[in-house]
N, C-alpha and C positions, 0 to 999 in steps of 0.2 A: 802354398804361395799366398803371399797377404794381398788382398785388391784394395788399391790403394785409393780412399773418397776423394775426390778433389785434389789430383797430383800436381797439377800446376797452381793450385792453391788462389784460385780465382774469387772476389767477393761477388758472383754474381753467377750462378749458371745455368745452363738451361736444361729442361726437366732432362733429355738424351742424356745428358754431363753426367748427370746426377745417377740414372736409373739406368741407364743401360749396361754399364760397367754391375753391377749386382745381377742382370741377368746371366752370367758368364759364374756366376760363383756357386758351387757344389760343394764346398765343406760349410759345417754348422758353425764352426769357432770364427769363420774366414766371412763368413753371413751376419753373424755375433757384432763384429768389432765393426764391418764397415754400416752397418743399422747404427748404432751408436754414433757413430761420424755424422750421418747423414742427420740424426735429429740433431746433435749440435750444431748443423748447419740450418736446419727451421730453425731452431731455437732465439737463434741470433736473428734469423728475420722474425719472427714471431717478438722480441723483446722490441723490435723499432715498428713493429706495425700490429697489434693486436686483434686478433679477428673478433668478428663480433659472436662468430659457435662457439667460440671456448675452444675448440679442438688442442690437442695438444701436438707438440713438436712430433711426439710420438704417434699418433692417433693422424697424424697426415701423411707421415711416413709410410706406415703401412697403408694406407689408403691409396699412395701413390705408387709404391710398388705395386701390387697386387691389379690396380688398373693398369700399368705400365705393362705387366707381366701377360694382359688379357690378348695383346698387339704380338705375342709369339707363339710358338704351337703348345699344344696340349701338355707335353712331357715336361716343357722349359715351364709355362704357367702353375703347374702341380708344384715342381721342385722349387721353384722360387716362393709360391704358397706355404709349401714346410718349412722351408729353409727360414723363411720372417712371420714367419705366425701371421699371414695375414691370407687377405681376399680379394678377391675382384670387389668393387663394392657395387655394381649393377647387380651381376652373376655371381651371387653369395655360393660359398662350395659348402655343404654343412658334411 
């Protein structure tokens, strides 16, 4: 089953909107496609507001998941860690 970014198709939402719906996701393909949604949604804030890091759409994505990910238990923070190649960015996991 596909999880769908932003089903009510809102231009504005809040980090919950965004993240919480990926913590519920356990296929890699299904993890794949809603990561892509989610940075075309920085992205488009990122083209009307440009940060001064440079960071990219992508590079905050993960940064926000992975801190997102820190707020649930140990099993849901790992698999959400695989599942987007990403990290806590306090509690790096090496």
């Amino acid at each position: 089953m596909k999880t769908i970014f932003n089903p009510e198709n809102k231009d504005i939402l809040t980090y919950g909107e965004c993240l919480s719906p990926a913590m519920n996701i356990t296929d890699e393909e299904d993890a794949k496609q809603y990561l892509i949604e989610y940075i075309k949604y920085i992205q488009i804030h990122l083209d009307k507001e440009p940060r001064e890091d440079d960071k990219t759409a992508e590079e905050i994505a993960k940064i926000n998941l992975g801190y997102f990910a820190g707020y649930y238990d140990n099993s849901t923070r790992q698999r959400v860690e695989k599942l987007f190649c990403c990290s806590h960015p306090i509690y790096l996991v090496k």
